[in-house]
C-alpha positions as CSV (number, residue, x, y, z in Angstrom):
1,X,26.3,-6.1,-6.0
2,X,24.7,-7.3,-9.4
3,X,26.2,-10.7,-8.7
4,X,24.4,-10.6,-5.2
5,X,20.9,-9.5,-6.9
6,X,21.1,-12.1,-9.8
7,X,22.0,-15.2,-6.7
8,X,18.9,-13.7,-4.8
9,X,16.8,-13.5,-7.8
10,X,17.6,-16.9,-8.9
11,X,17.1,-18.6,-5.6
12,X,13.5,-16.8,-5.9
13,X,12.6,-18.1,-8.8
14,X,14.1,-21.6,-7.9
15,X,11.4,-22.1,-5.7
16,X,7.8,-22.2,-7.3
17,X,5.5,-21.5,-3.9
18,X,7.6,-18.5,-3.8
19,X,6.7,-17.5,-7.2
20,X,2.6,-18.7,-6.7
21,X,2.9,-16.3,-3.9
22,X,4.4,-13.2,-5.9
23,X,2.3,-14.0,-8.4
24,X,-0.7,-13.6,-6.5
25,X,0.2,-10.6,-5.0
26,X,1.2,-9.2,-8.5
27,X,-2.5,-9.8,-9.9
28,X,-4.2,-8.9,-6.0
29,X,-2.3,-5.2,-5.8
30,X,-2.8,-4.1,-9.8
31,X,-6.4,-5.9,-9.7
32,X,-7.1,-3.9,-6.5
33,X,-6.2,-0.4,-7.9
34,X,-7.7,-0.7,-11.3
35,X,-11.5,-2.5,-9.9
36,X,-11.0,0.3,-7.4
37,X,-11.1,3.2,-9.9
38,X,-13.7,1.2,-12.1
39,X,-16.2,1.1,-9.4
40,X,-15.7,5.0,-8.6
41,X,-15.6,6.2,-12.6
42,X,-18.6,3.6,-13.5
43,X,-20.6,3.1,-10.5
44,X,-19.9,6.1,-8.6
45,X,-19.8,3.7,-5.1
46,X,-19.6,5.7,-1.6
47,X,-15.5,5.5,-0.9
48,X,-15.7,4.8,2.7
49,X,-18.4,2.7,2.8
50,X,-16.1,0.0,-0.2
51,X,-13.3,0.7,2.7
52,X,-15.7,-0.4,5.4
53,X,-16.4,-3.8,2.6
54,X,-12.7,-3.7,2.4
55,X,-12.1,-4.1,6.5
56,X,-14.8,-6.6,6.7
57,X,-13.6,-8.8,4.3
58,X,-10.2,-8.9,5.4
59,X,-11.3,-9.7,9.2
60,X,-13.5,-12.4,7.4
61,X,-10.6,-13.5,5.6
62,X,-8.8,-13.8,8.8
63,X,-11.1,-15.2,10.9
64,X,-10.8,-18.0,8.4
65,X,-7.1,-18.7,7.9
66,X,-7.2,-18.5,12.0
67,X,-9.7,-21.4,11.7
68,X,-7.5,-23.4,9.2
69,X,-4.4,-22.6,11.6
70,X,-2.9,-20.7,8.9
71,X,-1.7,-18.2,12.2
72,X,-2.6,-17.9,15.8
73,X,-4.2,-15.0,17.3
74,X,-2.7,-13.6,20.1
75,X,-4.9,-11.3,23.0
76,X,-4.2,-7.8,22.6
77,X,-5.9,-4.7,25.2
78,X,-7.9,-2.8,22.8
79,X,-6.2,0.7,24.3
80,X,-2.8,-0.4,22.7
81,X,-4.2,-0.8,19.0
82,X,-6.5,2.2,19.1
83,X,-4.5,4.8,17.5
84,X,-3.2,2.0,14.9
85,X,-6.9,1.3,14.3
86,X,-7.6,4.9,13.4
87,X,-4.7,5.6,11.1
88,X,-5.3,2.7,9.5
89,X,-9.3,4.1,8.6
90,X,-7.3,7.1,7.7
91,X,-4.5,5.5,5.3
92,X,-7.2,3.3,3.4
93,X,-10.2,6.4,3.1
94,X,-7.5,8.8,2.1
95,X,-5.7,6.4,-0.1
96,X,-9.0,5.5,-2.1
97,X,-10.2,9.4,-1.9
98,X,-6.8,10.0,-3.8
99,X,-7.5,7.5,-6.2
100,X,-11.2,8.6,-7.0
101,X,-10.1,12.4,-7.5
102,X,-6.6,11.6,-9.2
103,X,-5.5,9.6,-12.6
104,X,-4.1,6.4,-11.8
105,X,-0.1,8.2,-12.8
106,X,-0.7,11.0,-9.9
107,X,-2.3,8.4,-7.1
108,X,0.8,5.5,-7.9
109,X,3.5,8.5,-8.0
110,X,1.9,10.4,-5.0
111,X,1.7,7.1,-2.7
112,X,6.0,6.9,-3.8
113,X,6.3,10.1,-1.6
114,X,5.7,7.9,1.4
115,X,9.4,6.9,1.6
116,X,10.8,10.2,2.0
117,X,8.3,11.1,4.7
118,X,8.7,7.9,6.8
119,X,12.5,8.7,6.8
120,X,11.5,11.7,7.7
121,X,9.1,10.9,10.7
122,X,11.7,8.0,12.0
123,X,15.1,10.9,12.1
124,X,12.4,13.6,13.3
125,X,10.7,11.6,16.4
126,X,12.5,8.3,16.8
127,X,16.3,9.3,16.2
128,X,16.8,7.1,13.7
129,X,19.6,7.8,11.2
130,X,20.3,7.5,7.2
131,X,23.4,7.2,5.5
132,X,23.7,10.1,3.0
133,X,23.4,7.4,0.1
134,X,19.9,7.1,1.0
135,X,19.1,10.5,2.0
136,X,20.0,11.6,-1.8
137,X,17.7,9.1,-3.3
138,X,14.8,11.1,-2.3
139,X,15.6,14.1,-4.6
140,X,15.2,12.1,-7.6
141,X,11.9,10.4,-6.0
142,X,10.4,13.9,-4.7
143,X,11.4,16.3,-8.0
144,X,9.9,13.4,-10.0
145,X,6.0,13.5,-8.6
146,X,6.3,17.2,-8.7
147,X,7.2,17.3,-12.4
148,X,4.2,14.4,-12.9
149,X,1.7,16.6,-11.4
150,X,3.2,19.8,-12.2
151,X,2.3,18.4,-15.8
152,X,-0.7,16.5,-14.9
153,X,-3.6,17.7,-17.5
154,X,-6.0,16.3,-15.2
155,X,-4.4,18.1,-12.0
156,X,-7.2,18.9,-9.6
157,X,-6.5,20.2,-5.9
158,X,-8.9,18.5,-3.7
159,X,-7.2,15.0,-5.4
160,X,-3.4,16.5,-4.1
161,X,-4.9,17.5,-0.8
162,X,-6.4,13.6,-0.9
163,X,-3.2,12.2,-2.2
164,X,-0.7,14.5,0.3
165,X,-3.4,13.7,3.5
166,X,-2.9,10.0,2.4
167,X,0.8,10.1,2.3
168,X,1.2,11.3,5.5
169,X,-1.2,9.0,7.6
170,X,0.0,5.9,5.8
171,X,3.9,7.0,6.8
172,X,2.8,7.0,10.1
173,X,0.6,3.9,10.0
174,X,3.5,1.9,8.6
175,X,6.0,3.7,11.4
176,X,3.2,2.7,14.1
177,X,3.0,-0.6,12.7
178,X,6.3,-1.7,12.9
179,X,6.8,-0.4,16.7
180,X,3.5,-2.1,17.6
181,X,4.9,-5.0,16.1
182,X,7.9,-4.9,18.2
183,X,6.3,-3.5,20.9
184,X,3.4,-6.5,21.4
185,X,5.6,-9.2,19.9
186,X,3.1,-10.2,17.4
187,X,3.5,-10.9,13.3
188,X,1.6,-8.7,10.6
189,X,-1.4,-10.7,10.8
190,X,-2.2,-11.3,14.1
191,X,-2.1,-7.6,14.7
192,X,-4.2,-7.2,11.5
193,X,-6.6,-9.6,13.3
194,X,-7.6,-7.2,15.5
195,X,-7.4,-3.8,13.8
196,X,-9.0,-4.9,11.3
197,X,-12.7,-5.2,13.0
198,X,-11.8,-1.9,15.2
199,X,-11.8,-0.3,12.3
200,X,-14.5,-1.4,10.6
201,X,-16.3,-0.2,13.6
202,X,-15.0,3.5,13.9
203,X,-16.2,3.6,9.7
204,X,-19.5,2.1,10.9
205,X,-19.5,5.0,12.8
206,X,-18.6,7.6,10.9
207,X,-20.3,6.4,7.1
208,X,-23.7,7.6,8.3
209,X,-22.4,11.3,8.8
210,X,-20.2,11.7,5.6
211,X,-22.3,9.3,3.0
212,X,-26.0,9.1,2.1
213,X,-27.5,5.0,3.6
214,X,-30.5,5.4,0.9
215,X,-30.9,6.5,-2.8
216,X,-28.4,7.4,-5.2
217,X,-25.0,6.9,-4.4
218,X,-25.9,5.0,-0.6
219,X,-24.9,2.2,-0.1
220,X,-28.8,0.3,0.4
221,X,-29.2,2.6,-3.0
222,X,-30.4,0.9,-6.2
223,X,-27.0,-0.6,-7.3
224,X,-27.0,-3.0,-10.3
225,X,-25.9,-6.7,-9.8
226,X,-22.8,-5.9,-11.7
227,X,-21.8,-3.0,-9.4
228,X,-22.1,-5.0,-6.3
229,X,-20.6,-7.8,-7.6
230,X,-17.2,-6.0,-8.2
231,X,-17.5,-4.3,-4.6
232,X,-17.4,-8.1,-3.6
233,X,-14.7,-8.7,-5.8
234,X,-13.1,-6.0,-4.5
235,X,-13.2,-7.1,-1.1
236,X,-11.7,-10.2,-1.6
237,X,-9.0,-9.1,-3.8
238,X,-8.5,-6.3,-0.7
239,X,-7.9,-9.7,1.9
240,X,-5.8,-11.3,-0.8
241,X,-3.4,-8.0,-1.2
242,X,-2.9,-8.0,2.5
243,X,-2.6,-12.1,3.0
244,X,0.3,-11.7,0.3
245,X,2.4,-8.9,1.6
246,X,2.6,-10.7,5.1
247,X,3.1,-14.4,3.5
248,X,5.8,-12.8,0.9
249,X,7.7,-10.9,3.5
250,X,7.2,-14.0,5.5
251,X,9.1,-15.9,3.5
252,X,10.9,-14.1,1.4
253,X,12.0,-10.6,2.9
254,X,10.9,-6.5,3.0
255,X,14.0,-6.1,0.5
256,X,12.0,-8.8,-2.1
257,X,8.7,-7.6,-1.0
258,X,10.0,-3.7,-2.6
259,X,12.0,-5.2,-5.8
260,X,8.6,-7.0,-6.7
261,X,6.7,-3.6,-5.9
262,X,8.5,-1.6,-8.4
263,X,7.3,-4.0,-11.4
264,X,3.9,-3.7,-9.8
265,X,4.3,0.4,-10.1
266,X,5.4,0.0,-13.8
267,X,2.8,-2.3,-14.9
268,X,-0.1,-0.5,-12.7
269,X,1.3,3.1,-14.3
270,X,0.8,1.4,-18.0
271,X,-2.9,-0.2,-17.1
272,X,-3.5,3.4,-16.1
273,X,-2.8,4.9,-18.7
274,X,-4.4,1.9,-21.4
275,X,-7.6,1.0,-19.0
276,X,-8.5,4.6,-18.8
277,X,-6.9,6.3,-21.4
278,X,-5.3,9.2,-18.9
279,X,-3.4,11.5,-20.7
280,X,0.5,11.8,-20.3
281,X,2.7,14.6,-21.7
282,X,6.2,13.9,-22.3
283,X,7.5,16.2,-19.0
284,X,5.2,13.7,-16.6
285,X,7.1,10.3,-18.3
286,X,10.1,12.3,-17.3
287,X,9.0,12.8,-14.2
288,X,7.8,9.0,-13.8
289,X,11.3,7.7,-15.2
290,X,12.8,10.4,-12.3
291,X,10.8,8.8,-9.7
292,X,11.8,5.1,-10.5
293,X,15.4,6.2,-11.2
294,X,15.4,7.6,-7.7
295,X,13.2,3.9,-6.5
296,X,16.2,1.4,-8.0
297,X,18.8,3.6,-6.4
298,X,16.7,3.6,-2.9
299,X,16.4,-0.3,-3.4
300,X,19.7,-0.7,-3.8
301,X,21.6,1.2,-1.2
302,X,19.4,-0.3,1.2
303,X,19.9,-3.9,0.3
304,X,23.6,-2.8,-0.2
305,X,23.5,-1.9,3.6
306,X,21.7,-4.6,4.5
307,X,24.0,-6.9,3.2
308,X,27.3,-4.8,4.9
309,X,25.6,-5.5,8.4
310,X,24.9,-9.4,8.1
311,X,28.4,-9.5,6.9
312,X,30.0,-7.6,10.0
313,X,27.3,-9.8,12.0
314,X,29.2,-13.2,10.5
315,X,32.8,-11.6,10.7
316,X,32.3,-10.8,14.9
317,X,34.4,-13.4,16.6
């Protein structure tokens, strides 16, 4: 198995677009958390109105890599992305809610949890099965972000309500996702496309009934240069975060796309704890090593099985 990791790894790192491209998303999905949590603890900025700059930005970003034939768009009904549209509003308000309210440790560790649930959701409602392997790497995962906010100094419950609501609409975004994928044959992006401005409208919507338009903390309030500045940032850093998962998986795979991601979780925990000095006891780095211990052994049984099925694939006469 090692053998098999160390040939995929070096193949990886054989090929230097591939590493431009991991790179990128490396420095895009850290940047993105900690400029995030800067704008809420500095500026105090609305959190759905950055998520509607967030969904315009993307569809922006988009609309140009459609224009440089980076991907074709293909017509979709608007009835057939609705729901997708909505949990996606859901996953990214929610998401960003559990960021604002939680320390950096809690919100990384809490979004974790959304591997057990979409196991969960896909043996609950689309009879989907698990080897018992898998099904035992999700007591290590689960007991871990219980001890880590058990033990959290800075526990608040609105932040776990946030963080739980979050988990469980971006499980079912990424479940919804991958059927509507199948379902319309289109990639990632093209769906993205369209969701992407549906979205943004049902926020446009809905900001003017949960979030002051004027004054302090509106969005035509009197913000600084600076503070606008990194909500742009933001924005673009938000397209670049999404651009990089598809090209990565694109070219690369969802096994390599989840290896990278568990150096991104280490190195976005530490920034957490350095950028904004959050506090963490001895029990929550147990927790944290729990979590990751139960991660690796996820990442592994899956590629494991992965690697079983091509092989029976090959060996059919």
């Amino acid at each position: 198995m090692s053998s098999t990791m160390a040939t995929r790894l070096s193949d990886l790192f054989g090929n230097s677009r591939i590493i431009a491209g991991l790179l990128v998303n490396l420095l895009s999905s850290v940047c993105i958390v900690f400029i995030n949590k800067w704008i809420y603890v500095h500026y105090g900025f609305p959190n759905m109105t950055l998520t509607l700059i967030h969904f315009v930005m993307t569809w922006l970003g988009l609309f140009i890599c459609q224009k440089m034939d980076i991907f074709a768009p293909k017509s979709l009904r608007p009835s057939k992305i609705l729901l997708l549209a909505l949990s996606f509003c859901g996953f990214v308000v929610f998401t960003n809610l559990s960021l604002q309210s939680n320390t950096i440790g809690t919100y990384q560790l809490a979004k974790v949890m959304t591997t057990p649930v979409i196991i969960a959701i896909q043996t609950m409602y689309y009879r989907k099965t698990f080897s018992t392997k898998i099904k035992l790497t999700l007591v290590p995962i689960t007991l871990g972000v219980i001890l880590n906010s058990y033990y959290d100094v800075r526990f608040n419950l609105m932040g776990m309500i946030f963080a739980t609501l979050g988990v469980l609409v971006t499980s079912l975004y990424q479940v919804w996702v991958g059927a509507k994928q199948h379902e319309l044959q289109v990639n990632s992006m093209q769906l993205l496309y369209y969701q992407a401005p549906m979205s943004s409208a049902f926020l446009l919507v809905l900001v003017p009934f949960f979030e002051p338009l004027t004054g302090d903390g509106g969005i035509f309030g009197p913000w600084s240069f600076l503070a606008l500045f990194m909500v742009l940032l933001s924005g673009v850093i938000a397209f670049l975060v999404n651009l990089s998962i598809y090209w990565i998986i694109g070219n690369t795979s969802p096994v390599t796309y989840n290896m990278f991601g568990h150096f991104k979780f280490c190195i976005t925990l530490l920034g957490g704890y350095v950028l904004f000095q959050d506090p963490l006891s001895l029990n929550q780095g147990l927790g944290i090593l729990c979590t990751l211990t139960g991660i690796l052994a996820y990442t592994h049984f899956k590629l494991a099985e992965q690697e079983e099925g091509k092989s029976r694939l090959t060996q059919r006469p």
